[in-house]
BALOBA-1460 file (C-alpha; in Angstrom, 3 decimals):
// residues 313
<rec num="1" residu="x" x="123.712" y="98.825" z="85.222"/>
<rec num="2" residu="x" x="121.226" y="100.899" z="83.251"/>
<rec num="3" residu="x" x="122.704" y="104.317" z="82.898"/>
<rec num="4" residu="x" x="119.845" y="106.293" z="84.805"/>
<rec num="5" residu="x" x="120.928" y="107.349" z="88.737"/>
<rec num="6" residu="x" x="120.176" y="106.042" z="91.942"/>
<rec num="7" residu="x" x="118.162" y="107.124" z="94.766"/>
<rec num="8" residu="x" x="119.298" y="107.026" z="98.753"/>
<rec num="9" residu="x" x="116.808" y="108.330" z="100.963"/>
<rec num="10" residu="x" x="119.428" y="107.558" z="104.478"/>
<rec num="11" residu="x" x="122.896" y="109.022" z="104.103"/>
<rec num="12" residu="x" x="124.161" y="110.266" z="107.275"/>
<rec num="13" residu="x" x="127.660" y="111.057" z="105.018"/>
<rec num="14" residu="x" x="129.697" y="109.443" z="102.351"/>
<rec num="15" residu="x" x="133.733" y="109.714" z="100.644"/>
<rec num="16" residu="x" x="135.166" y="110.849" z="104.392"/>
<rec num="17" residu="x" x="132.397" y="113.972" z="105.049"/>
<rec num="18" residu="x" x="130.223" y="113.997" z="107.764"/>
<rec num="19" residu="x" x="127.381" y="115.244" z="107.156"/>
<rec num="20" residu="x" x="126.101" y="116.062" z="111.111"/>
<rec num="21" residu="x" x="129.626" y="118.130" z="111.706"/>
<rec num="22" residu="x" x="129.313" y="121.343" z="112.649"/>
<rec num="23" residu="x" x="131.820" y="123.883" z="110.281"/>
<rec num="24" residu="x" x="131.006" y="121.390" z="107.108"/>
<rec num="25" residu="x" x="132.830" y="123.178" z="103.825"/>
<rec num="26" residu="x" x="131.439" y="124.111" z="100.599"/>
<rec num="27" residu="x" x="134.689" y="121.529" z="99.517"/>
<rec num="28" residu="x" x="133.465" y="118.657" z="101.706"/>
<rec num="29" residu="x" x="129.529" y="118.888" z="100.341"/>
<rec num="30" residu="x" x="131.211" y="118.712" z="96.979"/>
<rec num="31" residu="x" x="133.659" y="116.058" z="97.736"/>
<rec num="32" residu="x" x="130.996" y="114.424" z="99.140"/>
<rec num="33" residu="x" x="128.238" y="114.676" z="96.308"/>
<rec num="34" residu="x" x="130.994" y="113.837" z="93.903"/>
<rec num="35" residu="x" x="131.538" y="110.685" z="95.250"/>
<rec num="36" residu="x" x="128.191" y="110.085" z="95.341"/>
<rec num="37" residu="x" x="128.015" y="110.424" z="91.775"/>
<rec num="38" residu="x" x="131.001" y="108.276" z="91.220"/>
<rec num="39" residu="x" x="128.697" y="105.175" z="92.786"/>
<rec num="40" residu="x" x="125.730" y="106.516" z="90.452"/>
<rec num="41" residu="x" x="123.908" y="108.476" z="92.882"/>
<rec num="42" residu="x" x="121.738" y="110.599" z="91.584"/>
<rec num="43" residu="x" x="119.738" y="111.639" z="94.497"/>
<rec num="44" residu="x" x="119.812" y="111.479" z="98.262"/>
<rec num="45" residu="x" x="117.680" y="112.319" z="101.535"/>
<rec num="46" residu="x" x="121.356" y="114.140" z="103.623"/>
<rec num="47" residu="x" x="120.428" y="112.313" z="107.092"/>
<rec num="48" residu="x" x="120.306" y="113.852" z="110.452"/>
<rec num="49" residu="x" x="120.745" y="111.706" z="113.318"/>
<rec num="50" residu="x" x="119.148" y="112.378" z="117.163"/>
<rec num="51" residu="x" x="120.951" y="115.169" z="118.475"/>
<rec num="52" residu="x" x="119.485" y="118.538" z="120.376"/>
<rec num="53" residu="x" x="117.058" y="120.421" z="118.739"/>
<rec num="54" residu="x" x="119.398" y="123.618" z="118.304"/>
<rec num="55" residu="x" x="122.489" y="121.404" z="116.703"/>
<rec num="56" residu="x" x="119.894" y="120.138" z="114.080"/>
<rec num="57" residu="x" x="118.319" y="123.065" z="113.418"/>
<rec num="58" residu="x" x="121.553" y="124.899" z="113.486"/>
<rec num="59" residu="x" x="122.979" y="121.798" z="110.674"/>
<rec num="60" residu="x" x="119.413" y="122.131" z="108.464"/>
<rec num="61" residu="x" x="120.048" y="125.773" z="108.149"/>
<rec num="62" residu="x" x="123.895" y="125.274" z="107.348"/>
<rec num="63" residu="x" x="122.974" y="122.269" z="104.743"/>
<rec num="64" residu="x" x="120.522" y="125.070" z="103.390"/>
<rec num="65" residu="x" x="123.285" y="127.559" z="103.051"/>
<rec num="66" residu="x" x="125.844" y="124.634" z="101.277"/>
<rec num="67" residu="x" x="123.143" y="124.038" z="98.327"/>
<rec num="68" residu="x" x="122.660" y="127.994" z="98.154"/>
<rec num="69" residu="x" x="125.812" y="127.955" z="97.398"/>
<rec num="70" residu="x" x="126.853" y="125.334" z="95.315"/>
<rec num="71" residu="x" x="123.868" y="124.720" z="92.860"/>
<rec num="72" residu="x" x="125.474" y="121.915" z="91.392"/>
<rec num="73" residu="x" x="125.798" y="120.147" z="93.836"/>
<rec num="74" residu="x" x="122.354" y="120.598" z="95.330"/>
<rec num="75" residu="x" x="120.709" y="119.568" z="92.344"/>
<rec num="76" residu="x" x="121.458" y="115.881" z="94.250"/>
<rec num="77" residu="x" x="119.881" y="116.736" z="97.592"/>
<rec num="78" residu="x" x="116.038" y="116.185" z="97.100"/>
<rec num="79" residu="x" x="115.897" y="116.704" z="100.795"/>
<rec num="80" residu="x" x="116.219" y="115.580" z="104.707"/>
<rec num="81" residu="x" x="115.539" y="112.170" z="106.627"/>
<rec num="82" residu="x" x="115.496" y="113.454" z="110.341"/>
<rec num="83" residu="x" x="115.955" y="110.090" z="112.218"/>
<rec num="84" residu="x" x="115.425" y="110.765" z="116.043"/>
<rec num="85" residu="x" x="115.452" y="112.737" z="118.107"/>
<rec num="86" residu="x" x="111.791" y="110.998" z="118.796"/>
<rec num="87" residu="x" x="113.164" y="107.380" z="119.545"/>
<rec num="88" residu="x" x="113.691" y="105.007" z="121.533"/>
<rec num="89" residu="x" x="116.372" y="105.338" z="124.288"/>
<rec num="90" residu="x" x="116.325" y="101.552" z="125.734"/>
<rec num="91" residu="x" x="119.740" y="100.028" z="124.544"/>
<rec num="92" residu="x" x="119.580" y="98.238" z="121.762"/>
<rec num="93" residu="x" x="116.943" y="99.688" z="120.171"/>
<rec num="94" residu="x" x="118.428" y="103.685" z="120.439"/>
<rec num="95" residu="x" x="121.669" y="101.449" z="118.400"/>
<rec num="96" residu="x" x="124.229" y="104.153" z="118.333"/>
<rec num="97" residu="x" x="122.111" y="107.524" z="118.578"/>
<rec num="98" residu="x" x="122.626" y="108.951" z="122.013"/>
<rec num="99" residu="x" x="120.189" y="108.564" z="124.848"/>
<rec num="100" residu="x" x="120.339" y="111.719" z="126.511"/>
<rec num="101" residu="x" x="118.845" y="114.314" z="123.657"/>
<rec num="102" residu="x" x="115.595" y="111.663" z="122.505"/>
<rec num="103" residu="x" x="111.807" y="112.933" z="124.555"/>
<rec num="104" residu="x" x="108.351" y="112.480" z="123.205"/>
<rec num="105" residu="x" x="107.565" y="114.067" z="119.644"/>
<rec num="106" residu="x" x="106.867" y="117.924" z="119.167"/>
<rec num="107" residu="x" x="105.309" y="119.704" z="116.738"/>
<rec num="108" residu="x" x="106.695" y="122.803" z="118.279"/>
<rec num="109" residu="x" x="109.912" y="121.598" z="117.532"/>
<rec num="110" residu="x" x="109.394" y="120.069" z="114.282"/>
<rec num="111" residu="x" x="108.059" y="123.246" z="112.772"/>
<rec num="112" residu="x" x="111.435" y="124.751" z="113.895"/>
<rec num="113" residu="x" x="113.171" y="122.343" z="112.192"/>
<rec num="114" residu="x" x="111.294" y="122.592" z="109.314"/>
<rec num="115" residu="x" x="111.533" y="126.280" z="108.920"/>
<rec num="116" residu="x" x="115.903" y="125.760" z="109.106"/>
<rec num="117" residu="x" x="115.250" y="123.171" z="106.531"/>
<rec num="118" residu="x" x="113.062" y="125.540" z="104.516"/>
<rec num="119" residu="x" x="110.721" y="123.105" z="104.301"/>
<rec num="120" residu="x" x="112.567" y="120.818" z="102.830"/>
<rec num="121" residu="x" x="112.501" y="117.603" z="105.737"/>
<rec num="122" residu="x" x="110.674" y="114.896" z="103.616"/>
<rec num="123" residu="x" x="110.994" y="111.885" z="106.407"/>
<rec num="124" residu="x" x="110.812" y="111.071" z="109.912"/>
<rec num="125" residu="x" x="111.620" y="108.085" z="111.427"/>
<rec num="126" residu="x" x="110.438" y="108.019" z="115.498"/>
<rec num="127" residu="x" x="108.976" y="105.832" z="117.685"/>
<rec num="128" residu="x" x="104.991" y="105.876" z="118.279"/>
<rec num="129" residu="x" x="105.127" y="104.291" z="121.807"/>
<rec num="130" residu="x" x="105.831" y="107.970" z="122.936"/>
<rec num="131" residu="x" x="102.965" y="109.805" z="124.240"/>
<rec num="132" residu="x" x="101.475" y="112.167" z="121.678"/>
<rec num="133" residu="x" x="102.710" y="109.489" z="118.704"/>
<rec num="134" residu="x" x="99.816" y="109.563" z="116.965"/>
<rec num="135" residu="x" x="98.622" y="113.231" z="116.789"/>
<rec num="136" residu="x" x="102.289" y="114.500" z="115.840"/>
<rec num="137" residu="x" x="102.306" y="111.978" z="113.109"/>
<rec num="138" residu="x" x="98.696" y="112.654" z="112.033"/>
<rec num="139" residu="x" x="99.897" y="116.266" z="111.576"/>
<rec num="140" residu="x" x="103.020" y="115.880" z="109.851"/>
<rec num="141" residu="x" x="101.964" y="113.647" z="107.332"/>
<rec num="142" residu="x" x="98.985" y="115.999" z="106.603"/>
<rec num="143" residu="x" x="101.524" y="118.708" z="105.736"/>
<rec num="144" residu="x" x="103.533" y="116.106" z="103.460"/>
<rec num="145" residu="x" x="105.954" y="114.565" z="105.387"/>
<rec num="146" residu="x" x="106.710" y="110.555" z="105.648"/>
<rec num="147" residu="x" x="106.892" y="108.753" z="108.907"/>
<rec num="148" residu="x" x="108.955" y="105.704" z="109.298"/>
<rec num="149" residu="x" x="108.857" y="103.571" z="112.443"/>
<rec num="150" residu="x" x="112.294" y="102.725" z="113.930"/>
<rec num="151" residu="x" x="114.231" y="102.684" z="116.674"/>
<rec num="152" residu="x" x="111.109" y="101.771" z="118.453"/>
<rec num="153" residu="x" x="110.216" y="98.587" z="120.656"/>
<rec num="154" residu="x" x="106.419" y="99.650" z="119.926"/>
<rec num="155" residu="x" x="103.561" y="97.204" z="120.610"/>
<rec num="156" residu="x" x="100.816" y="95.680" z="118.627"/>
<rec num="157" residu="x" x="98.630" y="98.379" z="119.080"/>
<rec num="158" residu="x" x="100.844" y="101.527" z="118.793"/>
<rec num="159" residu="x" x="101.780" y="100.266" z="115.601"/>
<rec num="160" residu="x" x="98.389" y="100.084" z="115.017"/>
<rec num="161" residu="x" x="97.689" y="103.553" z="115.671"/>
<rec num="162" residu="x" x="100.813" y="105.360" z="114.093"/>
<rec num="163" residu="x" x="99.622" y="103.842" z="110.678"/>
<rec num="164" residu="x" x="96.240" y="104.810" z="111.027"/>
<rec num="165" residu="x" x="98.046" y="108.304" z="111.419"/>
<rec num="166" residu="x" x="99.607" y="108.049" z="108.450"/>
<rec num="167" residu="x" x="102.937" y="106.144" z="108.873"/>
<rec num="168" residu="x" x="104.040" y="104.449" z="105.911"/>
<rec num="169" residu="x" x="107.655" y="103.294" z="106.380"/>
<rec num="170" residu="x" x="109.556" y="101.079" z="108.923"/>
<rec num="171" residu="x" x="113.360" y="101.970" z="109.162"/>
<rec num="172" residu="x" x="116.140" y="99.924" z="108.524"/>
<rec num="173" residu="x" x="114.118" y="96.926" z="109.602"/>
<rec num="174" residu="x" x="115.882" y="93.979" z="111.556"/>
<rec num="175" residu="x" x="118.227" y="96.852" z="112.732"/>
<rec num="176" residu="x" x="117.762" y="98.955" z="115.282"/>
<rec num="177" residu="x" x="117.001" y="96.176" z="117.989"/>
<rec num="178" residu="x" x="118.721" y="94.327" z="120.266"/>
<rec num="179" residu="x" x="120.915" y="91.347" z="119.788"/>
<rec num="180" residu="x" x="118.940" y="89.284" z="122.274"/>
<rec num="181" residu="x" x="115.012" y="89.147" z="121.226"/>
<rec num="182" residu="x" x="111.416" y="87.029" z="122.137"/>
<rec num="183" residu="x" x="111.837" y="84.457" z="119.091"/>
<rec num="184" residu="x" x="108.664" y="85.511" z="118.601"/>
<rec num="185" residu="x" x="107.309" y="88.335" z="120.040"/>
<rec num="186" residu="x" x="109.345" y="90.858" z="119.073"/>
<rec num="187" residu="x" x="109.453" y="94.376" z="117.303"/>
<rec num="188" residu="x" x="110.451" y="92.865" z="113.936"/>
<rec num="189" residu="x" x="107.987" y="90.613" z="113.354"/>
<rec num="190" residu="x" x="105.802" y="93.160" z="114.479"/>
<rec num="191" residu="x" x="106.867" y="95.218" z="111.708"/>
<rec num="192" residu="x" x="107.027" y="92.998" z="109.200"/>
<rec num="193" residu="x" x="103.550" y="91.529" z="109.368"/>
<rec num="194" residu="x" x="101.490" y="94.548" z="108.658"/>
<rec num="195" residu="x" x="101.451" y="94.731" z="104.885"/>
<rec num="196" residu="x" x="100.707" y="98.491" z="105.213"/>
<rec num="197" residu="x" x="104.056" y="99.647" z="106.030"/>
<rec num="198" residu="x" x="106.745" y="99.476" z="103.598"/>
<rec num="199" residu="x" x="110.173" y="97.839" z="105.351"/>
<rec num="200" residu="x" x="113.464" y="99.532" z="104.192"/>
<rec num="201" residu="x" x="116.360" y="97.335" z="104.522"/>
<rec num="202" residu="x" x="120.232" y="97.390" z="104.074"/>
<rec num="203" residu="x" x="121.458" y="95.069" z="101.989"/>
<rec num="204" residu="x" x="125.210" y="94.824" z="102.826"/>
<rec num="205" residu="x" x="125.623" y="91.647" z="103.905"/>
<rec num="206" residu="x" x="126.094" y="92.699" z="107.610"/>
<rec num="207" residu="x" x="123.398" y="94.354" z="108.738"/>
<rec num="208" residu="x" x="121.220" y="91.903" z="107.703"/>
<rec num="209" residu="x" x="122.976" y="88.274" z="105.869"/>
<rec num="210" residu="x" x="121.371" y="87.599" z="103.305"/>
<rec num="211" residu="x" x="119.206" y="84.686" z="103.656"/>
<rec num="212" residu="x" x="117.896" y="86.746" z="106.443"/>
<rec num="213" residu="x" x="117.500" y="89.601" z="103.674"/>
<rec num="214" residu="x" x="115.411" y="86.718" z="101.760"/>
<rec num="215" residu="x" x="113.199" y="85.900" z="104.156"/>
<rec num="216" residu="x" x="112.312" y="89.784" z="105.079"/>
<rec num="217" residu="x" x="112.058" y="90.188" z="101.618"/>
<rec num="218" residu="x" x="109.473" y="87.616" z="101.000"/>
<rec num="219" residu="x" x="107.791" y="88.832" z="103.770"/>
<rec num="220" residu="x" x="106.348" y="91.595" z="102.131"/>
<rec num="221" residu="x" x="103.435" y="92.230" z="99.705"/>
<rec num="222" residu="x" x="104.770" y="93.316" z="96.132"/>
<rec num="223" residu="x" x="106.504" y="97.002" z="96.028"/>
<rec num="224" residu="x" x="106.664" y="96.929" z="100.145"/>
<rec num="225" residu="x" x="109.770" y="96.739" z="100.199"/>
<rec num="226" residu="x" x="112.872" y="99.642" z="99.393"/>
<rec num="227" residu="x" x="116.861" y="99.793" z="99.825"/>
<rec num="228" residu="x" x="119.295" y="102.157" z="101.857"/>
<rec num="229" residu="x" x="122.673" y="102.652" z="102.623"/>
<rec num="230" residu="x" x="122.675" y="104.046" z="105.803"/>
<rec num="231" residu="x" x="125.892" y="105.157" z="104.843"/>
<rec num="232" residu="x" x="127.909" y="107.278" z="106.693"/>
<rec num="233" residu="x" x="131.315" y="109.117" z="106.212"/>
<rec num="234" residu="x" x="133.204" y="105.919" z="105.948"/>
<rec num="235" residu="x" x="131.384" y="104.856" z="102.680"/>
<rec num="236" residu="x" x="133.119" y="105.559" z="99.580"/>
<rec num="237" residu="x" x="136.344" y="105.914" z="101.694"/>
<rec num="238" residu="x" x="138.297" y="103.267" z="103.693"/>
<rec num="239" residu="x" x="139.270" y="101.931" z="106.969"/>
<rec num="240" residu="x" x="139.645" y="104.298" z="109.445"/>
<rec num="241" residu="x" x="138.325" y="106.691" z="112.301"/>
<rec num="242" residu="x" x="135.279" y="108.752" z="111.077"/>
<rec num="243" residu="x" x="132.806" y="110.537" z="112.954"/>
<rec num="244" residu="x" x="129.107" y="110.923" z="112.800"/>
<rec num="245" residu="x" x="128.434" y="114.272" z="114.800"/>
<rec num="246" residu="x" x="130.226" y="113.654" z="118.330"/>
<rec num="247" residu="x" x="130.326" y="110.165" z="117.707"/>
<rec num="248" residu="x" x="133.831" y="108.549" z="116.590"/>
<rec num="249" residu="x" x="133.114" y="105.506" z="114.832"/>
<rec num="250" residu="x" x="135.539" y="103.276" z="113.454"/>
<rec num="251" residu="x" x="135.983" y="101.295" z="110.025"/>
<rec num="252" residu="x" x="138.049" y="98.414" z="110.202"/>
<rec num="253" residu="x" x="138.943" y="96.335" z="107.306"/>
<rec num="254" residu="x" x="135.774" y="94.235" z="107.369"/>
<rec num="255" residu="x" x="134.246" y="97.734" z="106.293"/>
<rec num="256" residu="x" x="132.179" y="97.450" z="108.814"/>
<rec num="257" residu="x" x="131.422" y="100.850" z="111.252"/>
<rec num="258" residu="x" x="131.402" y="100.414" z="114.709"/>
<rec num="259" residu="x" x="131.460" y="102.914" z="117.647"/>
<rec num="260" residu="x" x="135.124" y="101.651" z="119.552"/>
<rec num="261" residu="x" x="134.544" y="99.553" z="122.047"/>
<rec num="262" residu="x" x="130.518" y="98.541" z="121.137"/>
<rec num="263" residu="x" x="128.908" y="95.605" z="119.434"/>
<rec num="264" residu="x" x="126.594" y="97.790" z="117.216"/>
<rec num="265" residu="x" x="126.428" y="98.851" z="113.690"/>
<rec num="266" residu="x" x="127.089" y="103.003" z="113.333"/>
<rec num="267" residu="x" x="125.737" y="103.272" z="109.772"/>
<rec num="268" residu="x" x="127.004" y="101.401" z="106.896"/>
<rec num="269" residu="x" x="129.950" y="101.268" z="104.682"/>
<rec num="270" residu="x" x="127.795" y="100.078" z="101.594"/>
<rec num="271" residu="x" x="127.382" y="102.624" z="98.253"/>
<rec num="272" residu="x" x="124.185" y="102.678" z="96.194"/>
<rec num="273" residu="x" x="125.680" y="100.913" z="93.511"/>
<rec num="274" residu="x" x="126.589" y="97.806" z="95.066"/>
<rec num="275" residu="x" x="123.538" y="97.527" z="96.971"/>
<rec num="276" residu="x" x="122.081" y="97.513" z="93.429"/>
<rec num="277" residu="x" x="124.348" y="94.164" z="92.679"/>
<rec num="278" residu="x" x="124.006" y="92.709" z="96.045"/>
<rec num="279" residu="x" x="120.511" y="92.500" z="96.179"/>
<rec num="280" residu="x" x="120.464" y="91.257" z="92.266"/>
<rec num="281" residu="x" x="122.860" y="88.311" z="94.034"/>
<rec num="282" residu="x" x="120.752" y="87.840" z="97.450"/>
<rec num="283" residu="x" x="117.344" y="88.344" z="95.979"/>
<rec num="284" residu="x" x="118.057" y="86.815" z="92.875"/>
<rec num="285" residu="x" x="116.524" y="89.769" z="90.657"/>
<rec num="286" residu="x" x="116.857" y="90.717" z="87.842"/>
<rec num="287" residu="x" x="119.734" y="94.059" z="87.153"/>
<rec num="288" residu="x" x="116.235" y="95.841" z="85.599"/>
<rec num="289" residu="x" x="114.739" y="95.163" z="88.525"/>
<rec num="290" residu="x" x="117.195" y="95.681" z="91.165"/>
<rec num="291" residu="x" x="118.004" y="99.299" z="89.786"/>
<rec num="292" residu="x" x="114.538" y="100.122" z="89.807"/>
<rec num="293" residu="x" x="114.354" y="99.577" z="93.474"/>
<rec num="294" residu="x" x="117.454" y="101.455" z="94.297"/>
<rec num="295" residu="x" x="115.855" y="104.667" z="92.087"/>
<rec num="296" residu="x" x="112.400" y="104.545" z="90.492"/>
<rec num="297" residu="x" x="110.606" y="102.599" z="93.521"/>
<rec num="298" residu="x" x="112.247" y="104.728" z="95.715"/>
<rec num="299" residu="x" x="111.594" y="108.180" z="94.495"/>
<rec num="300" residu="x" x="107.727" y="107.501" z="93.595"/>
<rec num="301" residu="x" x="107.485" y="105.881" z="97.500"/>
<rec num="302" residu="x" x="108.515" y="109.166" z="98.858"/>
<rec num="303" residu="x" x="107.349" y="111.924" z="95.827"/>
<rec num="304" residu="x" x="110.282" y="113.112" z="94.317"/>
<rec num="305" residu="x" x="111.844" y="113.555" z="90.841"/>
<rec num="306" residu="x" x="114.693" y="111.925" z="90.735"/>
<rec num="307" residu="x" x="117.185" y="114.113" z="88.433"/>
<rec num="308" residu="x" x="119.532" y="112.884" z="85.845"/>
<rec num="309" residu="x" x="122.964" y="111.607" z="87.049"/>
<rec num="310" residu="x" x="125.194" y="114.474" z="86.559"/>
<rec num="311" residu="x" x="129.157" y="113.405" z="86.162"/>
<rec num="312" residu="x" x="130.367" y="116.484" z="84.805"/>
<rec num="313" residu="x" x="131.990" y="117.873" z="88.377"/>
């Protein structure tokens, strides 16, 4: 692998940290960074995932005090995916984010957020079939922020209308739905056939298999496509019980995270680096080239400078 860092712009938590618990350490954001690091992460987007508004402003501000703190560290954090809590809560597509807390997009709200997060929230996943979609995205995106579609079972023509707001991305696509679709008329296909939007996908093996990873893949127009872990505290760590927020989620010894009892994914187990090697193996691309779109592609999709992989701590 070339010896320049990697880029994760979904990380809800990695090496055993959560990173939506309340109380989170200086030692755990190290611990957690560290590990990072030890899979060749140079950057990351730290993921929030739907909660109330006052949890995730009160977590922004905390994440804000952390990198205060321990400059090191924060050097990593290039800053904050807030996925929900603007999505869809029909099962299946909400996945494992909780019903109760998701309501139509506010800019009231997201300038609170954004204030805790000193400005520092660089993407938003929601879904535009809420009412007001398209002027909340219109205005974010105007101020800088990226808007990724997900969690949404949008139509044809909301689709239509959050990209000519300015959304850009479509979140962990194939995920994020329910098990039981329209062969056709469905909200993948819808988001894979408009060339505008670029998919992100994770390639672990599980949340998509890979010769569905292929086909997605092919599926979109050159340098439309970009790679996440959706990792969360599990990754970097092994089986057990790990949490994301109130959530318990287990990790069994397929690696794969599960809320107890459910049939859907709660994150991923995967680190950057062997997403690098598994899509050189599913996609067949070159190492080069499957680096580049776990850190170059990446970091010029969503404007930041990616730094240089720091081992020393």
């Amino acid at each position: 692998m070339p010896p320049s860092g990697l880029f994760d712009f979904q990380v809800n938590g990695f090496g055993g940290v959560d990173f939506q618990r309340d109380g989170l350490t200086r030692a755990q954001f190290d611990h957690a960074i560290a590990a990072l690091r030890r899979h060749r992460t140079a950057g990351l987007f730290v993921t929030l995932i739907t909660d109330d508004v006052d949890a995730l402003a009160r977590r922004f501000a905390a994440f804000e005090h952390l990198c205060a703190a321990s400059p090191a560290s924060a050097t990593a954090v290039l800053g904050y995916h807030l996925e929900g809590p603007w999505l869809c809560p029909e099962p299946g597509y909400r996945g494992a984010h909780p019903a109760a807390p998701m309501h139509a997009p506010s800019l009231a709200e997201f300038a609170r957020l954004q204030a805790a997060a000193h400005g520092r929230i660089r993407l938003v996943t929601l879904a535009p079939e809420w009412p007001g979609s398209p002027e909340f995205i219109a205005a974010v995106t105007a101020a800088g922020v990226h808007v990724s579609l997900g969690h949404t079972q949008a139509t044809d023509a909301q689709i239509d209308g959050a990209i000519r707001a300015g959304a850009r991305f479509a979140t962990h696509v194939g995920n994020g739905c329910p098990l039981q679709l329209h062969r056709h008329d469905n909200i993948v296909q819808r988001l894979l056939a408009r060339d505008e939007l670029t998919a992100c996908f994770i390639p672990d093996g599980v949340h998509l298999p890979p010769a569905v990873l292929q086909n997605f893949f092919r599926a979109k127009p050159p340098g439309r496509a970009l790679f996440t872990t959706d990792a969360m505290a599990g990754a970097g760590a092994g089986p057990g019980r790990y949490t994301i927020g109130p959530h318990e989620i287990e990790v069994g010894p397929d690696r794969i995270a599960r809320q107890p009892g459910a049939q859907n994914f709660a994150g991923s187990t995967l680190t950057p680096d062997e997403g690098v090697r598994n899509i050189a193996a599913y996609l067949g691309l070159s190492p080069d080239t499957a680096h580049a779109l776990w850190s170059s592609a990446p970091a010029a999709a969503f404007g930041v400078s990616l730094p240089a992989l720091d081992l020393s701590h």
